[in-house]
N, C-alpha and C positions, 0 to 999 in steps of 0.2 A: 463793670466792664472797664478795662483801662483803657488810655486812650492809643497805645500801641493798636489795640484792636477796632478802634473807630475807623471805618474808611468813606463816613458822611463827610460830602466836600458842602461847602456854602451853597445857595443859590445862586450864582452872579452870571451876568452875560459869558465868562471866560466859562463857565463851568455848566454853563447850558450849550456854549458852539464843540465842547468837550463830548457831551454827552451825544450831539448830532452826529461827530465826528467818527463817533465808538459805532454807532447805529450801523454807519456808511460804512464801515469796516465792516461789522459782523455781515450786512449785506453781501460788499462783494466777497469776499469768503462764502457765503454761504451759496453764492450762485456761482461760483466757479468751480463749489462740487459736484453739480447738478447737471445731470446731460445736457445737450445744446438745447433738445426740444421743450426741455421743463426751464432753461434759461429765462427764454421768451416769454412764457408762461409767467413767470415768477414778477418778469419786470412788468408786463402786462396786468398783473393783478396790483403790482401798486402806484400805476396809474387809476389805474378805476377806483381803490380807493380815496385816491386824493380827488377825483371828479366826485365823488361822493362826497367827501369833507368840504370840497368848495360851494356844492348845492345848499350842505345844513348850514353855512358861513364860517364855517373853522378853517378860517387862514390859515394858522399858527398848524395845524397839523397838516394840513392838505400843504403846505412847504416844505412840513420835515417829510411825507409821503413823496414830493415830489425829490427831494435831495435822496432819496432812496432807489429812484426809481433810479435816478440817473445815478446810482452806485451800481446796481443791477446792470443796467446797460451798460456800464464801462465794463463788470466783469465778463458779460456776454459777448464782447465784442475780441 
């Protein structure tokens, strides 16, 4: 494989707030195709899973769940 075709970036903080960043995007896009009433829905279910993530102790996900939630919500609004 050459490397014109690699599109593996590093691990590093810039390339993990990258990756959250893409998340929150495909989020709101993906709830701003969504009728109003599955909107709500959508952003609702990912708060319950970040209430879920914070029970088993996953910070680190129940954060990115909650940065999602509130990308949902921004599209919903």
């Amino acid at each position: 494989m050459s490397d014109a075709n690699n599109t593996t970036l590093p691990l590093t903080p810039e390339t993990v707030n990258a990756i959250v960043n893409a998340l929150g995007a495909l989020v709101f896009a993906t709830v701003r195709q969504l009728p109003a009433d599955k909107q709500a829905a959508f952003a609702s279910d990912l708060a319950r899973l970040a209430q879920n993530e914070e029970r088993q102790g996953n910070t680190a996900t129940e954060t990115i769940l909650l940065d999602m939630h509130r990308a949902a919500m921004a599209a919903a609004s």
